[in-house]
N, C-alpha and C positions, 0 to 999 in steps of 0.2 A: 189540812190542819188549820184553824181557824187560831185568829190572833186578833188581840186586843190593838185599835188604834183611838186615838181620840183628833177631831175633825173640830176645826171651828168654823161654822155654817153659821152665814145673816150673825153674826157677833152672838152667835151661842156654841159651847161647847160641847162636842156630844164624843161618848166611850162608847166603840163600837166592835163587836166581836162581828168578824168579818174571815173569808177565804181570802190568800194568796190573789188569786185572780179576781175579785170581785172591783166593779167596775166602780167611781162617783156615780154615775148614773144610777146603777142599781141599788147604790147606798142612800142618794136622794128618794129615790121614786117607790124602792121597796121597804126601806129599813123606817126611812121617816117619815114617808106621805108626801115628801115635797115636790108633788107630780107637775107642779107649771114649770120644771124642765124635760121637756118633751122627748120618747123613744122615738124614733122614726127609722132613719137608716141602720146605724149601730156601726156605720163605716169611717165616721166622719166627715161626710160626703154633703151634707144636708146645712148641719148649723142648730136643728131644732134640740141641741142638748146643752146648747152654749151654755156656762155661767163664765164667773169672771172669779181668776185666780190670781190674789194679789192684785188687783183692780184690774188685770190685763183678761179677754176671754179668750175661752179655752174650751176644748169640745169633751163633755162629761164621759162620753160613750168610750174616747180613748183613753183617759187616764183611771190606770187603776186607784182605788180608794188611798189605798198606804202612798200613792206618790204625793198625797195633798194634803200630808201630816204636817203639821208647822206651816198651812198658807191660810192664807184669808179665803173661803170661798163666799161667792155670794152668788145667792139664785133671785128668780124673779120675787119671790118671798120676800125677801129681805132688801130688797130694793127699796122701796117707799119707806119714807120716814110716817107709820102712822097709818090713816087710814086716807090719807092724801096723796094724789100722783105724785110721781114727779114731774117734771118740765117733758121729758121725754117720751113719757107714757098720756101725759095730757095731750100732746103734740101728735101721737100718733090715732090717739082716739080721736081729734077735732075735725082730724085732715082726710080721715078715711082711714089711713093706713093699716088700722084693723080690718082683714078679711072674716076668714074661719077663724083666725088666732091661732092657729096650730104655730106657727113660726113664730109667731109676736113677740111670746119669752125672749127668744134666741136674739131675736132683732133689738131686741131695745138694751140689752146687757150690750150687744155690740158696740150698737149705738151711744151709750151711756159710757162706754170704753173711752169710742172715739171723740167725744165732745169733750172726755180729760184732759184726753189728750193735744185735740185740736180744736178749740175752742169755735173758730168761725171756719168750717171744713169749706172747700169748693166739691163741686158735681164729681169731679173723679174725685177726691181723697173720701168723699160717702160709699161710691161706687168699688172702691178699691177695698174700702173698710166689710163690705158686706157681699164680697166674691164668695164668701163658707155659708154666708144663711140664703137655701134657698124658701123660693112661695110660688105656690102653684097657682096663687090664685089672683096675683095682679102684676103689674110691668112694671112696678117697683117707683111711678113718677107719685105717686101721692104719700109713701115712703121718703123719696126723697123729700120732697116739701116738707115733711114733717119732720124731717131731721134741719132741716133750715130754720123752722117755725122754735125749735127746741133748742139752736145754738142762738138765735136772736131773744128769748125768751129768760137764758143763763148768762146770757150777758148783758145784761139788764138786771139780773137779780144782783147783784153784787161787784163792786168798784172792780174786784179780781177778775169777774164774769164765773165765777161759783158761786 
C-alpha cells in the first residue's frame, strides 16, 4: 500500500507516493532521475549510494525512503553551489582521483562529511573516514592527496577554514 511522503533533497521539497519498502535509492535514481548516486551492491558493502543525511553520510541502498522524512538529504546534485566545483570535487579531478567515476559520488559526499567535520584530517582519520567507499580501480594514494589538496584549499577559503 503505497503512502504519501514528502523528502527534502539538495534544499528542494518533493511529495512522493512510495511503497512501505521502497528504498532512498530507488527514490533518488527512479522516481527522480538523480542517478549520480550510484546502484552497485544493494548491501551496503560498497559506499557507491552514499549521500549525506543531515550533513552526516549514509548508504541510500539501506534506508528506506519514509526513514528520511524530516532530514536534509544531500546527493552529488546538490553538492556544488551552481555550476562550480567545490574544493573537493576540484581536488579530486586535479589529482587524478577520478578513475571510471563509478564511486566518485560516494567518495566525495564522504569526503565532504569528513572535512566538516575535521578540517585538516591526518592519513588514518581519511583512511578511516572511507573504510564503506570502495574503488576497484586505484590504491586509493591519489585520493588521499586530494583529500589533503581539499582540506588545505578550505582552509584558506575562510578565516573559519569553511
Amino acid at each position: 500500500m503505497k503512502t504519501i511522503i514528502e523528502l527534502r533533497i539538495n534544499d528542494e521539497l518533493f511529495e512522493l507516493m512510495v511503497e512501505p519498502q521502497t528504498t532512498l535509492l530507488e527514490v533518488l535514481r527512479d522516481h527522480l532521475a538523480l542517478t549520480g548516486t550510484k546502484e552497485a551492491c544493494g548491501s551496503g558493502e560498497c559506499g557507491a549510494c552514499t549521500v549525506l543525511i543531515n550533513e552526516k553520510p549514509k548508504l541510500a541502498c539501506l534506508l528506506l525512503a519514509a526513514q528520511c522524512v524530516n532530514k536534509k538529504i544531500t546527493t552529488i546534485e546538490g553538492l556544488a553551489d551552481g555550476e562550480g566545483l567545490t574544493p573537493v570535487q576540484q581536488a579530486f579531478l586535479e589529482k587524478g582521483a577520478v578513475q571510471c567515476g563509478f564511486c566518485t559520488p560516494g567518495m566525495v559526499l564522504t569526503v565532504t562529511a569528513l572535512l566538516n567535520e575535521c578540517p585538516n584530517p591526518t592519513k588514518h582519520e581519511i583512511k578511516k573516514a572511507l573504510e564503506g567507499n570502495f574503488c576497484r580501480c586505484t590504491g586509493y594514494n591519489k585520493i588521499v592527496e586530494a583529500i589533503h589538496e581539499a582540506a588545505a584549499r578550505l582552509s584558506t577559503a575562510s578565516p573559519s577554514g569553511r
